[in-house]
C-alpha positions in Angstrom: -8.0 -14.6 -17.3 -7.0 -18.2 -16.4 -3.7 -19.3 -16.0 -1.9 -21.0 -18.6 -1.6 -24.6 -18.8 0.6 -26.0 -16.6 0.8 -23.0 -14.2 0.0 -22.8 -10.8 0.8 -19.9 -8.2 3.3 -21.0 -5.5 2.4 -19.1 -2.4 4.9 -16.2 -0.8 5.6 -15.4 2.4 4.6 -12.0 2.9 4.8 -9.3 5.1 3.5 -5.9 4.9 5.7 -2.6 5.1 8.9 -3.5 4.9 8.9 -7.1 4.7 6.8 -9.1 2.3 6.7 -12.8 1.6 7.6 -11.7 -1.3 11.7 -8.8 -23.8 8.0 -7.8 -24.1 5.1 -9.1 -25.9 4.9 -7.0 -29.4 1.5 -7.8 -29.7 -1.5 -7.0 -27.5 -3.6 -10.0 -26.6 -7.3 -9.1 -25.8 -9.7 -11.6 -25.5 -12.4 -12.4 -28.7 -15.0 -10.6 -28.6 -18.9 -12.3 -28.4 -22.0 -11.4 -28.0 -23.6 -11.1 -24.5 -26.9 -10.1 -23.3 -27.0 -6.5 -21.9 -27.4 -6.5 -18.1 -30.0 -4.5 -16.6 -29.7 -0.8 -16.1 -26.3 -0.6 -17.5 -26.3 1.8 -20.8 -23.4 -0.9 -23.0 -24.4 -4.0 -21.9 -22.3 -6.8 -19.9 -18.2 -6.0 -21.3 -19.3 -4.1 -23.9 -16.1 -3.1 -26.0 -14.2 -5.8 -24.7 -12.2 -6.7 -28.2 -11.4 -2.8 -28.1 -9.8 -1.8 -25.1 -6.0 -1.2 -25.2 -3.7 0.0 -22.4 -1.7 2.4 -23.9 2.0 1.9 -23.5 1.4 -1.8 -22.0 3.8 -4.3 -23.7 1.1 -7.2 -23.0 -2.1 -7.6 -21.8 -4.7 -10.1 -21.1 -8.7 -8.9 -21.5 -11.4 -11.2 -20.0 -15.2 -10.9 -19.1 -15.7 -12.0 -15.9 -19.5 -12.3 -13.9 -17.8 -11.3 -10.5 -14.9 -8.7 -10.2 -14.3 -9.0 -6.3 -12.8 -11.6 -4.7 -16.1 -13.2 -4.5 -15.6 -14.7 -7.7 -12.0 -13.8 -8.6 -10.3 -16.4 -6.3 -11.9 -19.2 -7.7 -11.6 -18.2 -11.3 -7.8 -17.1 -10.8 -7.9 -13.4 -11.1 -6.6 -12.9 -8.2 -3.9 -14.4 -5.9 -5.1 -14.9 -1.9 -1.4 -14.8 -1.6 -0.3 -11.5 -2.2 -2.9 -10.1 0.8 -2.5 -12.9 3.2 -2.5 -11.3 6.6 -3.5 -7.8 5.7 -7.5 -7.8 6.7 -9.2 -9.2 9.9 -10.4 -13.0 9.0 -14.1 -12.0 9.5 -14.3 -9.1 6.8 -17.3 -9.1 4.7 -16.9 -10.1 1.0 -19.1 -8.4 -1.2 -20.5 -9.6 -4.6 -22.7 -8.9 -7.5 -19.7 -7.0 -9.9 -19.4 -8.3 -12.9 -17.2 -6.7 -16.0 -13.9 -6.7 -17.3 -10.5 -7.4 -15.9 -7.0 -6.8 -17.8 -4.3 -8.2 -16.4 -0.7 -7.3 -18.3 2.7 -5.3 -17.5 4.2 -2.6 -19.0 8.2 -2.5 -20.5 10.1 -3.3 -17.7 13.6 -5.4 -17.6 13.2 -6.9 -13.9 11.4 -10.5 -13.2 10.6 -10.6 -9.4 6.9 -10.3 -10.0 6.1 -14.5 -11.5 2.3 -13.9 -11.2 0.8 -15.2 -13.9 3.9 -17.0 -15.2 5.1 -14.1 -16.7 8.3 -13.5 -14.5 7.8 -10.0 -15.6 7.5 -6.5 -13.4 5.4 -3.7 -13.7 2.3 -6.4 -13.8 -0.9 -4.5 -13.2 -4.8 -5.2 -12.8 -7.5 -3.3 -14.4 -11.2 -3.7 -13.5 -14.3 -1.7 -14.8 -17.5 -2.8 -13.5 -20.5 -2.9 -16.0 -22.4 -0.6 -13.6 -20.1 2.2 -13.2 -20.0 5.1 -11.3 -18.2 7.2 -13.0 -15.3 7.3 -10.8 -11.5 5.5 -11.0 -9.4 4.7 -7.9 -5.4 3.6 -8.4 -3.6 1.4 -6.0 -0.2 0.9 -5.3 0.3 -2.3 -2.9 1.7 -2.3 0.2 5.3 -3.7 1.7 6.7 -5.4 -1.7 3.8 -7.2 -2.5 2.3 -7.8 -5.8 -0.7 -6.3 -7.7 -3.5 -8.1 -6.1 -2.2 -7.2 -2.6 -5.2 -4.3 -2.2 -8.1 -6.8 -3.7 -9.6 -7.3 0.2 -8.7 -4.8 1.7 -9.4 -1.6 -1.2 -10.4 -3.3 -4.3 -14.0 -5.5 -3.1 -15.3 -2.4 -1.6 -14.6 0.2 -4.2 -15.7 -1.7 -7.0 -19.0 -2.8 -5.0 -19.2 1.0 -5.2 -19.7 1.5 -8.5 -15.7 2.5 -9.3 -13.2 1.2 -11.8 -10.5 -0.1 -10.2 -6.0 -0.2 -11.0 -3.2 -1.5 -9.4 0.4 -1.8 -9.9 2.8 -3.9 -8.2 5.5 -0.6 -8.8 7.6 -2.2 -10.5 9.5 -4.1 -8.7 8.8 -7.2 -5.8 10.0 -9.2 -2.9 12.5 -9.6 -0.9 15.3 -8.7 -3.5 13.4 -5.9 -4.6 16.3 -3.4 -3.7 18.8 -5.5 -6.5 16.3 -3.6 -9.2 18.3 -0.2 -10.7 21.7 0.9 -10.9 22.1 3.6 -8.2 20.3 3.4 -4.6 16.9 4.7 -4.6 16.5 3.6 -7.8 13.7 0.7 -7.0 11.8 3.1 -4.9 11.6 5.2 -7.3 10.3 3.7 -9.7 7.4 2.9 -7.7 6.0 6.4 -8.2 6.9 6.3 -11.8 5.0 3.0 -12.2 1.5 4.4 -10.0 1.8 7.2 -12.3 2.1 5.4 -15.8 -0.7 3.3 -14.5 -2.7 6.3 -13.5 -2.4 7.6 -16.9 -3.3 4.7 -18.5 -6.3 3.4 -16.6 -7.4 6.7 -17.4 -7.6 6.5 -20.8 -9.1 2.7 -20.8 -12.1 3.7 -18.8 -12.9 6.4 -21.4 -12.4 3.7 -24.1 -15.1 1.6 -22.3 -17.0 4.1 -20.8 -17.2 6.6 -23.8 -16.1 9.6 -21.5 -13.0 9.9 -19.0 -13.3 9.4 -15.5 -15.6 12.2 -13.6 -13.0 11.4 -10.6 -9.5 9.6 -10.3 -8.6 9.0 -6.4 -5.6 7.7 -5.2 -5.4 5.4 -2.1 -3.3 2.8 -0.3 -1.7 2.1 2.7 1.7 1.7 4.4 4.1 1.7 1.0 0.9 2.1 -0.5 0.0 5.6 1.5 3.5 6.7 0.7 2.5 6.7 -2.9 -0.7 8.5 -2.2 1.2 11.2 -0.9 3.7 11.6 -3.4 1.7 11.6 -6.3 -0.8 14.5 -4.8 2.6 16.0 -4.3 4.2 15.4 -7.4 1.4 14.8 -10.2 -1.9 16.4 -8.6 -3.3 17.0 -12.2 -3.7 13.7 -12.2 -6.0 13.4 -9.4 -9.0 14.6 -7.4 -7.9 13.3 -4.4 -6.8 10.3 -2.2 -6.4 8.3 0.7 -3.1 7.9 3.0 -3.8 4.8 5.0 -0.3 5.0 7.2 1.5 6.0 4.6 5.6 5.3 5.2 7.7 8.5 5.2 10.3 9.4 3.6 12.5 12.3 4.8 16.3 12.8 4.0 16.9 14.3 7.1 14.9 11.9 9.1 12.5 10.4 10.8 12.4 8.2 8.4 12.5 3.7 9.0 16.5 4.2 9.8 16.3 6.7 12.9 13.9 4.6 14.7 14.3 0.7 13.7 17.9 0.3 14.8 17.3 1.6 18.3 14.4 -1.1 18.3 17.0 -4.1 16.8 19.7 -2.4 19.1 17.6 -2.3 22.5 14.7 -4.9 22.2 16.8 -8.0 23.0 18.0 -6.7 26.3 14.3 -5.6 27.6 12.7 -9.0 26.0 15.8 -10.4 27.9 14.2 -8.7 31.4 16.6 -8.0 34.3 17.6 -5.1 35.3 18.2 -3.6 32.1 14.7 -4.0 31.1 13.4 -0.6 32.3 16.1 1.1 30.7 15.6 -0.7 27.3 12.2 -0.3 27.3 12.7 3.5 27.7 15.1 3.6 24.7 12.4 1.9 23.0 9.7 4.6 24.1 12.2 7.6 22.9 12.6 6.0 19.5 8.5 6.2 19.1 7.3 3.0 20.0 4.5 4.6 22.0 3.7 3.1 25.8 1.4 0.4 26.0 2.3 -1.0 22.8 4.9 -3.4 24.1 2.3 -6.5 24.1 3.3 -6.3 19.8 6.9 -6.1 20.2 7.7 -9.6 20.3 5.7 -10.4 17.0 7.3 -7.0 15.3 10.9 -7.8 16.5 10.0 -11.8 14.6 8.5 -10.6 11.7 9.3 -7.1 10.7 12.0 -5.1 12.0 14.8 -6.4 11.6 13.9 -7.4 7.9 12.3 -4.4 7.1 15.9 -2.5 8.1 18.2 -4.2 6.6 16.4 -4.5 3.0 16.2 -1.1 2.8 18.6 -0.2 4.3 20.8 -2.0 1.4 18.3 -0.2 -0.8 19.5 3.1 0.1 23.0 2.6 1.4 24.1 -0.8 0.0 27.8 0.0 1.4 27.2 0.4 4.9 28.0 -4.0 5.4 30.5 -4.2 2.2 30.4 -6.9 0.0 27.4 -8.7 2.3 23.9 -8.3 0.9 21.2 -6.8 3.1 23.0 -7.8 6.2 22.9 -10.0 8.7 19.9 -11.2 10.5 19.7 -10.8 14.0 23.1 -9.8 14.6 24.3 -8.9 18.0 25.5 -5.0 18.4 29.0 -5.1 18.1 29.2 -7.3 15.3 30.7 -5.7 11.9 28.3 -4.1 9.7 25.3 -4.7 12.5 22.3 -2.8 11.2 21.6 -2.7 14.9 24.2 -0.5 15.1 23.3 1.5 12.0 23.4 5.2 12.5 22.0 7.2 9.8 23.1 10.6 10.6 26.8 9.1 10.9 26.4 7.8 7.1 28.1 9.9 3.8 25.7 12.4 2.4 25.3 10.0 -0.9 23.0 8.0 1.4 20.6 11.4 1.9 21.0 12.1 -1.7 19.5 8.6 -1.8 16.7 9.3 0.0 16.1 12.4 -1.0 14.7 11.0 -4.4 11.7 10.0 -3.1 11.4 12.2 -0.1 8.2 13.9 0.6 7.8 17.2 1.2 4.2 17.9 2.2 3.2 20.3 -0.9 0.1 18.1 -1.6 -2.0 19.5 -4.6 -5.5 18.2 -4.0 -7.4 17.1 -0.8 -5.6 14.5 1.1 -7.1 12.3 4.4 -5.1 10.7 6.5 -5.5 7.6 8.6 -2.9 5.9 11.2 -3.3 3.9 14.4 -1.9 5.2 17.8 -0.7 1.5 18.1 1.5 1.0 15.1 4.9 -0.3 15.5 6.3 -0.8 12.5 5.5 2.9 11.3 5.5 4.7 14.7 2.9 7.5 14.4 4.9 10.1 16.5 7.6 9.0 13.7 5.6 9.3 10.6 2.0 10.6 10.4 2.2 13.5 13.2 5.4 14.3 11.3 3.8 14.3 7.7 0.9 16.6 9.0 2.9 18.9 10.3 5.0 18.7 7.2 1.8 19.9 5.2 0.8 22.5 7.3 4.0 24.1 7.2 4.7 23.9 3.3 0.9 26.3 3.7 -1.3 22.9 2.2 -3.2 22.3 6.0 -6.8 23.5 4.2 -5.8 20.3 2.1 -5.6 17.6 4.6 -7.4 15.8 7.2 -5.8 13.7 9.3 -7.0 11.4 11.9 -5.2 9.7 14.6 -6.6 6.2 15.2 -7.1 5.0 18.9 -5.4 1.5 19.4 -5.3 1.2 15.5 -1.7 -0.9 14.5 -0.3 -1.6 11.2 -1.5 -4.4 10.5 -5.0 -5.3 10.5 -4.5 -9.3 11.3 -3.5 -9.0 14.7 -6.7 -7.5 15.6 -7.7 -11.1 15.5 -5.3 -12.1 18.2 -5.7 -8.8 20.4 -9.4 -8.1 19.8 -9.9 -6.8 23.5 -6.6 -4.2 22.7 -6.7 -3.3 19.3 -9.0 -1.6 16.4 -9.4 -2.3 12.8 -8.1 0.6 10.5 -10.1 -0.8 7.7 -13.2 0.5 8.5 -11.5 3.8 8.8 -10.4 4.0 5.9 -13.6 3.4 4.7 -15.1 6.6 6.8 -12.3 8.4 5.4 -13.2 7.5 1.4 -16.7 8.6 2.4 -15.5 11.7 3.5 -13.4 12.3 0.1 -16.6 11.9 -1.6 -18.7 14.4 0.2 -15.7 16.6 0.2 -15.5 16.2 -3.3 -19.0 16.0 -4.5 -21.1 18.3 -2.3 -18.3 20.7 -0.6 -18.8 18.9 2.9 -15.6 19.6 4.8 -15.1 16.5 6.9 -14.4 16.9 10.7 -11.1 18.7 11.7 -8.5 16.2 12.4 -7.9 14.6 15.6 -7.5 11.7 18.0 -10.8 9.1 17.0 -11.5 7.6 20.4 -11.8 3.9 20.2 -15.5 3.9 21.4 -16.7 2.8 24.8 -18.1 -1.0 25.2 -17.8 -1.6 21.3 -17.4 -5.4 20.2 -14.6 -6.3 18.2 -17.8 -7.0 15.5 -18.7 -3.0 16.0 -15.0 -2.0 15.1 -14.8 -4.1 12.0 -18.5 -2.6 10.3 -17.8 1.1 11.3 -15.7 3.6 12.6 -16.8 7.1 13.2 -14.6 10.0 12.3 -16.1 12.8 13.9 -16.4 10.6 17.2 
């Protein structure tokens, strides 16, 4: 689908967790259909049934035939945006090629306008691709942080569809920095963002059986940080949907903690003093350390304290419990403790029980409904794993799901996957573990092969930064 005349992205900035850079249509608005060769060894020819698909209960949608649905081709033909996954893959990743098919691009009923992709200032945008050669499988993305729908098309999309799968994305519903001003009560914009993956889900579903003559043989769910979040909730919450997924450091959600508000003030309230050195330094650190920044992570403070902490708190905080700094909206950056409504000073156990009632909307609980892996870095400090992950796990094994899940601990793994290209001696790309991991959902799936109990993967000894990026070993 090429822009309309006249319109040209503008570039974000963008983050990933927390942070990011950033009436309906009556009719539907396919594209004509014409007459194409049929491909080799596909059974419908190149976008057969173009002219008929329809994504049921989308208020517009855009239908084009492209001859390359990765980012090989979709970049230059503007069917993707390189803006909304800035920063979220290591520079030397692969691109694959050779998929061509159908894209729709569109958005369903929504009354927010954060999302201008597209020049549609319209939310609830989403992306469907279905290869010509087809596997008969259908993965679902929601993005990451509060980017929009093309945030997965390096890091999830390339790969899957160079697989064989269709592919469907969602920007949930809501974008950006801002994106807590969607709803009327707190909570509300988070929430929708299961709604959304699921009214996508449902959707794609039935478009791939329009094109495909026969529903998908398997629907998987996968994502990472946000994105993981809504892997787990919707294997929680709408397993019929689903034959399994992939949690790539999924954020959690708990109404009586951990969650992002009992471990990122301590880091906004004690980071400046030990960046500061002196001899509160040790002591700050340590604070840091019992909040569940793990040791030896302290050479990514600095960037994390820049980019993503302090952001990441106070927009969701304001999300959640919008009355904590009055009348100011999401706080004030980079205040010092002390000051009035200082999200450095925020204590969420001190906080009315509306603000748990808040959370507890879209808490998790761990009662997953189909097979589940999980991947997280040892490394990560945005999502602490000590604070999120370990905690999840334990979460499932206790709600009697643990035959469910998988769950491996990533040695040196962070967040985000970028900043293996400034620390390649110290950190490992989580990419290709994910990648391991969605291998071992298929043979799980498919042939009953129960992947490797979960543990710590060792970050292998003497491997190149070029061996971490093309493989990563689960059983290891």
């Amino acid at each position: 689908m090429a822009l309309p005349n006249g319109v040209t992205r503008r570039p974000r900035r963008r983050t990933a967790l927390g942070a990011v850079a950033l009436a309906a249509a009556a009719a539907l608005l396919p594209a004509p259909a014409t007459a194409r060769p049929a491909a080799p060894g596909t059974a419908d020819g190149h976008c057969a049934g173009e002219s008929r698909l329809r994504v049921p209960g989308a208020a517009h949608q855009v239908t084009d035939c492209l001859s390359e649905l990765t980012t090989a081709g979709t970049v230059a033909s503007g069917h993707t945006d390189p803006a909304d996954w800035a920063g979220l893959t290591p520079k030397d990743l692969a691109v694959p090629g050779g998929v061509p098919g159908i894209q729709i691009d569109g958005y369903f009923p929504d009354s927010s306008t954060t999302n201008t992709n597209h020049g549609w200032n319209h939310d609830a945008q989403f992306v469907i691709r279905l290869p010509d050669r087809w596997n008969g499988g259908l993965v679902v993305a929601g993005t990451p942080g509060n980017r929009e729908q093309y945030a997965n098309d390096r890091a999830i999309a390339d790969w899957v569809l160079a697989r064989g799968y269709a592919y469907a994305a969602t920007d949930k519903g809501n974008t950006g920095l801002a994106f807590h001003r969607d709803g009327r009560r707190p909570g509300d914009a988070v929430a929708e963002w299961n709604t959304r993956v699921t009214q996508l889900t449902r959707a794609a579903r039935a478009v791939v059986a329009q094109r495909y003559h026969r529903p998908p043989a398997r629907t998987l769910a996968t994502g990472m940080s946000n994105g993981g979040y809504l892997v787990r909730w919707q294997l929680e919450n709408h397993p019929e949907l689903y034959d399994g997924g992939v949690d790539w450091e999924g954020t959690l959600w708990r109404s009586e903690g951990p969650n992002l508000f009992t471990f990122l003030p301590p880091a906004l309230r004690h980071y400046p003093a030990y960046a500061a050195g002196g001899p509160g330094a040790d002591r700050a650190r340590e604070e840091l350390h019992d909040a569940g920044f793990p040791a030896g992570s302290e050479f990514l403070w600095p960037f994390h304290h820049q980019v993503y902490w302090d952001l990441t708190q106070r927009i969701y905080r304001e999300e959640f419990d919008p009355a904590f700094d009055g009348a100011t909206e999401a706080g004030t950056p980079y205040c010092a403790p002390g000051t009035p409504a200082c999200d450095a000073d925020y204590d969420y156990a001190d906080r009315p029980a509306d603000v748990r009632r808040a959370v507890e909307r879209v808490a998790l609980t761990g009662r997953i409904g189909k097979p589940l892996i999980t991947v997280h870095g040892t490394l990560d400090v945005l999502l602490p794993i000590g604070q999120d992950s370990d905690v999840y796990a334990r979460m499932v094994r206790e709600a009697g799901r643990g035959g469910l899940h998988r769950y491996y601990r990533i040695e040196d793994g962070t967040h985000t996957d970028s900043l293996v290209d400034a620390f390649p001696d110290r950190l490992r790309p989580l990419l290709p573990c994910h990648r391991s991991a969605f291998t071992a959902l298929e043979g799980w799936l498919s042939a009953g092969d129960r992947p490797p109990a979960s543990h710590t993967v060792a970050r292998p000894a003497g491997a190149t930064p070029s061996d971490l990026l093309t493989g990563c070993r689960l059983d290891g």
